[in-house]
C-alpha positions in Angstrom: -138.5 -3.0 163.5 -138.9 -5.9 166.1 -140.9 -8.7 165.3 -142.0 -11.6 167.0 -142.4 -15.6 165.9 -144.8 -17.0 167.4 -145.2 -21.0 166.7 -148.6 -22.5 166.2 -148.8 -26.1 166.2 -152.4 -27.4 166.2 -153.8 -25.5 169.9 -150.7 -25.1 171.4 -149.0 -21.6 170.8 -145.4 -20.5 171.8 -145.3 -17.2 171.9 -141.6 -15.8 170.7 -141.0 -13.6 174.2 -138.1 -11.9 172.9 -138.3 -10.9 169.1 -135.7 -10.4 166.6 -134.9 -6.7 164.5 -135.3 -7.1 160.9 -135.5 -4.2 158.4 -138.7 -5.1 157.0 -141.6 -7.4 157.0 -140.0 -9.5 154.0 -137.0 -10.2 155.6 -139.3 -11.3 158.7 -141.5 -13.1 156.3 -137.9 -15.3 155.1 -136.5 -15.7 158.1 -140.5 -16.8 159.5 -140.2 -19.3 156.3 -136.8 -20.9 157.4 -137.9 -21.1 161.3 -141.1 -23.3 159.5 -138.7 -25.6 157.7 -135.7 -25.8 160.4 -138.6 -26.9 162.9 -140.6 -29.3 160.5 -136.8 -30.6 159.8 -136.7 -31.3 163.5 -140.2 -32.8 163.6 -139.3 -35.2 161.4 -136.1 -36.0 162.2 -137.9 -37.2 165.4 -140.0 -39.6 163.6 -142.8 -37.3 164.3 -145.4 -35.8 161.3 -146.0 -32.3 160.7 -149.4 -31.8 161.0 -151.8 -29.3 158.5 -152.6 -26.1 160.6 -149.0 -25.8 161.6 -147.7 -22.5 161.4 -145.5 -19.6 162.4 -147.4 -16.3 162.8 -145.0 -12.9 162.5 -146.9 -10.1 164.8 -145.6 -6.6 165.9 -144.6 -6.0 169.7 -148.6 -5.3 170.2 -149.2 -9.0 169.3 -151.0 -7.9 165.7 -150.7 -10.4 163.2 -148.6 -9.3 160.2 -147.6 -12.2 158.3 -148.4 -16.5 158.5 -146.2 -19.0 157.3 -148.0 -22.4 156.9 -145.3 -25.4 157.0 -146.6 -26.9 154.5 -146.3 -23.6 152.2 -142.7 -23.0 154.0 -141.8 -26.7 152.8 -143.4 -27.7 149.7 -143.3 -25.9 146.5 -144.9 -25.8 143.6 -143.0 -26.6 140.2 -143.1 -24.2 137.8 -145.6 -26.7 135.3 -148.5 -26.6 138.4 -149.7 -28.8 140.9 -148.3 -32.6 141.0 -151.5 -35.3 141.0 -152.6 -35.6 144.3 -152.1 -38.8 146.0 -154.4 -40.5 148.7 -152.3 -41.7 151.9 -154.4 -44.9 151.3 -153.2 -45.6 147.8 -151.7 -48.8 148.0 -148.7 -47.6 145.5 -147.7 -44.9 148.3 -148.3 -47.2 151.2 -145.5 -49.4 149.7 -143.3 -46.8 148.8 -143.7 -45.5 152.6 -143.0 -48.7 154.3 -139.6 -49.4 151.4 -138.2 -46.1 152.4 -138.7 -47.0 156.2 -137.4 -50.2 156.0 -134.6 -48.4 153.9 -133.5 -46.0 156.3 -133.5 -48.3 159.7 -130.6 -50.8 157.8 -129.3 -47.7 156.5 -128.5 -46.4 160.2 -127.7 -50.1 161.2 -124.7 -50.5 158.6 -123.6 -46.7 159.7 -123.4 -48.1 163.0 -121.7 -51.4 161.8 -119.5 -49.1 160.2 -118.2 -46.7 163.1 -118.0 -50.0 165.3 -115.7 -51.1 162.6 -113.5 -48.1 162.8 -113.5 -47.7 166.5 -111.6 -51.5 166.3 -109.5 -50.3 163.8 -108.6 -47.3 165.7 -107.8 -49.3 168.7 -106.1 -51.9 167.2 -103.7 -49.1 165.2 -103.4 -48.2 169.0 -102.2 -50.8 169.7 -99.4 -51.2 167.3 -98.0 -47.9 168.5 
């Protein structure tokens, strides 16, 4: 059966023109769950936040709804032992931990750029030996 991915990010909605065959509406329903992830990968990636409400929607070729992968369902789980405590983004303990991990990753990508800078030299002077 064809079935169509449509992506729903707070009003905006791109509608999947062409479809893809799947044998069933789990294997739509998986492959719905991945699309969610790859994108909110993406999102991220970009320095951009995935916002609550986002979603893919699986529908038929006559545009009904069959299925709705939330994001946040497609990329957090829940561990086997329930629900984690819930955190408030003002808590000053995760404000910390935010702003670590940012500072964290920008002179991570500096030293991997120190890095390749130091084997492009390398490279050229080997090069030069030649």
């Amino acid at each position: 059966m064809l079935y169509f991915f449509n992506i729903v990010r707070g009003s905006d909605k791109v509608r999947d023109p062409e479809g893809t065959e799947f044998a069933d509406l789990e294997e739509a329903r998986a492959e719905a769950e991945q699309t969610a992830r790859d994108l909110a990968a993406d999102e991220l990636r970009r320095g951009r936040p995935i916002l609550a409400g986002w979603r893919v929607e699986v529908t038929d070729g006559r545009d009904k709804l069959l299925a709705t992968v939330a994001f946040e369902a497609a990329v957090l789980k829940v561990p086997a032992g329930g629900l984690l405590p819930m955190r408030s983004a003002n808590e000053t303990g995760f404000l910390e931990h935010y702003h670590r991990v940012s500072a964290l990753f920008e002179e991570t990508r500096h030293l991997a750029a120190r890095v390749r800078s130091t084997f492009e030299e390398m490279r050229k002077q080997l090069a030069a030996i030649d």
